[in-house]
GUPA-922074 format. One record per residue (C-alpha): x, y, z; chain; residue number from 1; residue in one letter. Coordinates in steps of 0.02 Angstrom, whole numbers, padded with zeros to 5 digits, always signed. Layout:
% residues N
> x_y_z_bado_sevo_nuvo
> X_Y_Z_A_NUM_A;
...
//
This chain:
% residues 105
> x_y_z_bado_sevo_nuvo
> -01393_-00724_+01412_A_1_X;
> -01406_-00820_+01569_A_2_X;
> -01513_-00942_+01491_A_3_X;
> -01381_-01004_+01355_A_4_X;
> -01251_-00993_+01499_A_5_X;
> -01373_-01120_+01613_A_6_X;
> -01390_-01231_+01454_A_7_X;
> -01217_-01223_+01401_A_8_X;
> -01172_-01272_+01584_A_9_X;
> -01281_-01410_+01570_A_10_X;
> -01210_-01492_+01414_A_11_X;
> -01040_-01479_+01498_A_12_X;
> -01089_-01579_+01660_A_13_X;
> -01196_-01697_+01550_A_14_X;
> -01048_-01725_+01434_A_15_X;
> -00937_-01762_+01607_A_16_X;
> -01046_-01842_+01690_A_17_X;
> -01066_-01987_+01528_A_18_X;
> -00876_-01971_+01521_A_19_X;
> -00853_-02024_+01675_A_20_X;
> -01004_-02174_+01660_A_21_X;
> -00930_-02240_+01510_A_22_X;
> -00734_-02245_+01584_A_23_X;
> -00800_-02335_+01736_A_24_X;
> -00906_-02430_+01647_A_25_X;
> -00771_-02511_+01506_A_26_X;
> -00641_-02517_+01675_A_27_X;
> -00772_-02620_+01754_A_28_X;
> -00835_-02740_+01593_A_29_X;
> -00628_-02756_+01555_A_30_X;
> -00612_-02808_+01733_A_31_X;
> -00745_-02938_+01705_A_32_X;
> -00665_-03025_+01565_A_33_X;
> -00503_-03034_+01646_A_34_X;
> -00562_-03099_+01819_A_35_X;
> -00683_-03217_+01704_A_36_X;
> -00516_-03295_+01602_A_37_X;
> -00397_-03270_+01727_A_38_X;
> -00492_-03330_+01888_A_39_X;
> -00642_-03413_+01812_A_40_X;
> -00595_-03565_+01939_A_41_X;
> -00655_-03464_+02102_A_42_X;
> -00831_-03467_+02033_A_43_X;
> -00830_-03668_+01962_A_44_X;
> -00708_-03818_+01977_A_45_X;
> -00776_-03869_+01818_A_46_X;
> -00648_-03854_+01699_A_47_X;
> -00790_-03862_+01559_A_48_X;
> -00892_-03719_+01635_A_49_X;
> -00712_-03622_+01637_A_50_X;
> -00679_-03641_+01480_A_51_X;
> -00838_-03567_+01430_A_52_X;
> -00841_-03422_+01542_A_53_X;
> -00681_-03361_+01478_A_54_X;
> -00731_-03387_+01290_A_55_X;
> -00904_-03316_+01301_A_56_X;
> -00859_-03150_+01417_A_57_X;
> -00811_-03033_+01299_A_58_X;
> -00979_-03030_+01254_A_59_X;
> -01032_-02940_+01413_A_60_X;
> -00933_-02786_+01390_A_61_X;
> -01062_-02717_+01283_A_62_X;
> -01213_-02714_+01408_A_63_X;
> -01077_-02684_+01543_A_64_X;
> -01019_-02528_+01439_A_65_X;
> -01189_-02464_+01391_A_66_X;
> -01317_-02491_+01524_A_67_X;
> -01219_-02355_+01654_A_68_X;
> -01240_-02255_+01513_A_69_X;
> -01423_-02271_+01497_A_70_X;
> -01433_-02232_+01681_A_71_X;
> -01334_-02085_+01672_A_72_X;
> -01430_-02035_+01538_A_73_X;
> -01599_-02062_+01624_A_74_X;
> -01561_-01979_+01771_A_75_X;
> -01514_-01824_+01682_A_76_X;
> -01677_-01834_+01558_A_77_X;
> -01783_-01862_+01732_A_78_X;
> -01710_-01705_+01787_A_79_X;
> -01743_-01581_+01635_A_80_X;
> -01914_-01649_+01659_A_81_X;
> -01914_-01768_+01483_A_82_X;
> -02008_-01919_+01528_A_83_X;
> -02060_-01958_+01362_A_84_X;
> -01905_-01965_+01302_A_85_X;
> -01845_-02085_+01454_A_86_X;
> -01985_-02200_+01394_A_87_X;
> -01916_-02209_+01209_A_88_X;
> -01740_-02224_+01259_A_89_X;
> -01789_-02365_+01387_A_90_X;
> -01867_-02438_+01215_A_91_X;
> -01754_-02424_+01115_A_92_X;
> -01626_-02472_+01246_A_93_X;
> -01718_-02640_+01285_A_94_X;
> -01756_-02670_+01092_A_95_X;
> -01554_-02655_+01049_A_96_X;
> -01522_-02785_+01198_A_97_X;
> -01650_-02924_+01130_A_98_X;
> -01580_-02886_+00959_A_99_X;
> -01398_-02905_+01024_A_100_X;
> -01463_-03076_+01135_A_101_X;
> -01541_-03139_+00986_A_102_X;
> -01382_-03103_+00874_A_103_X;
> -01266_-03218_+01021_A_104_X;
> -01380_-03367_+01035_A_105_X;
//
């Protein structure tokens, strides 16, 4: 009984704790687009390199979004002692990413 109690316990922080990643995570990426169309002058007087950074940001929301999840996720495999499975998410992780690069260039 207290097994399945420590388990389901678990599952409940995990699922809170990647709630909580991914709503900070998509506040953060939203924030980036916003500073990046709405102040994109701070970090360039080229109008040119503006103009870019405000068309091309949206496409950091998804590694903005996803990587705190990874972390979050790591953290809590590293701590039920899953290493393996750390190394194939890290895998699979950095072979979505190239495939996503690849698909923007």
């Amino acid at each position: 009984q207290e097994c399945g109690a420590v388990s389901r316990k678990s599952f409940w922080t995990l699922r809170r704790l990647l709630a909580s990643a991914l709503t900070l995570s998509l506040t953060a990426s939203v924030s980036v687009v916003i500073f990046c169309r709405k102040f994109g002058w701070i970090l360039s007087s080229d109008p040119d390199v503006v103009g870019e950074m405000s068309r091309t940001s949206p496409a950091l929301v998804p590694f903005l979004a996803v990587y705190p999840l990874l972390l979050t996720l790591e953290g809590a495999l590293y701590g039920a002692q899953e290493r393996s499975t750390v190394l194939w998410l890290s895998i699979f992780f950095w072979c979505m990413s190239s495939a996503a690069v690849g698909a923007l260039r």
